[in-house]
N, C-alpha and C positions, 0 to 999 in steps of 0.2 A: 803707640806712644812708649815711650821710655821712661822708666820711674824717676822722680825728681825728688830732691832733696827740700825740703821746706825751711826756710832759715837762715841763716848760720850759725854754725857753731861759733862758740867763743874760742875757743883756740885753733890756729891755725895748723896744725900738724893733725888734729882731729877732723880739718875740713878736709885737706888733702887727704887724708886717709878716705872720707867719705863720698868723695868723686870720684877719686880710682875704683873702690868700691860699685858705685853707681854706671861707671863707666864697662865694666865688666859684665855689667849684666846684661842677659840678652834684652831685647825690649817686649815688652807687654805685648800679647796678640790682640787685635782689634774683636770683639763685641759682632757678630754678624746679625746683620739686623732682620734676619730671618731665621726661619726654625722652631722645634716644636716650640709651642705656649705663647711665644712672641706675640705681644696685642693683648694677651690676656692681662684682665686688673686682678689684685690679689690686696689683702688684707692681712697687716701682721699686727700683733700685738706685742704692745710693749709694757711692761713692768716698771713703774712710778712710785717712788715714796708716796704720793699723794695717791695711788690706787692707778688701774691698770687704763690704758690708754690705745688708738688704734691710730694706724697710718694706711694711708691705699698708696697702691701702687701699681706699673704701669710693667709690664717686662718687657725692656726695650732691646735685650738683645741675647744672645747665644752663645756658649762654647761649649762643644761636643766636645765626649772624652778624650777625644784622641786630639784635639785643640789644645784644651786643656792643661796647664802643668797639677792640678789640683788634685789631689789622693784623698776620698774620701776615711771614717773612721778605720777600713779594713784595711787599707793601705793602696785599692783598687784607686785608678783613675775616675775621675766625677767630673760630669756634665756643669758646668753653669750659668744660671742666669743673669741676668743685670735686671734689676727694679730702678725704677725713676717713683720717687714716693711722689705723687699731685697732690694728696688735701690729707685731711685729718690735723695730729699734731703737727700743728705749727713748728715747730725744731728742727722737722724732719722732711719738710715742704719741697723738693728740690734737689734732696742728695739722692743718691745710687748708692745701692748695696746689693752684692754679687751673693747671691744665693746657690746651696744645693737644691736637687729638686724635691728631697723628701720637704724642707722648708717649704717650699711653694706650695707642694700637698699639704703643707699643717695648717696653710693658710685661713682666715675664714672667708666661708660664705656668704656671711651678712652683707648685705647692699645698704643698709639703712645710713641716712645721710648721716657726716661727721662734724664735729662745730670744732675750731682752729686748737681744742685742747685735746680733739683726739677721744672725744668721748660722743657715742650716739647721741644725736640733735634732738631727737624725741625726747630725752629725760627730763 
């Protein structure tokens, strides 16, 4: 896919600037729906004014480093994943979010069911 623009701007010299822009870029690599972890469920935590909250998620896909345009902190190429979040907070039901792998490793272990605000259903 190609990156797309969400919108419009309100001025039209700003829009044409921002499809030439868009136009320029190469397009996105596709997500391989295999490779290591893929199928694995993983659990992040998230940080809430109302106190700390959890998402699961599904890793539905792949890009090896050499895929990859991503540099991790050292400036090396990084692997990474795609998460499909399935339950927990409700906000976050749905979306994708491309992870490094140490994130996946910081993931939690708890299996314990989630209720729609993201917090363990036992409390």
């Amino acid at each position: 896919p190609t990156p797309k623009r969400r919108g419009p701007p309100a001025d039209p010299e700003l829009a044409e600037a921002l499809d030439a822009d868009l136009a320029a870029k190469k397009p996105l690599p596709d997500f391989r729906r295999d490779g290591p972890r893929v199928g694995e469920t993983i659990r992040r935590k998230v940080e809430r004014p109302t106190g700390p909250a959890w998402a699961e998620g599904k890793i539905v896909g792949y890009l090896g480093p050499d895929e990859s345009d991503f540099v991790d902190a050292n400036g090396a190429r990084a692997a990474l994943y795609r998460v499909r979040y399935e339950s927990g907070l409700r906000e976050l039901v749905g979306d994708e979010e491309d992870l490094e792998e140490w994130e996946i490793d910081d993931s939690s272990l708890d299996r314990s069911p989630l209720d729609e605000f993201g917090r363990p259903a036992n409390c």
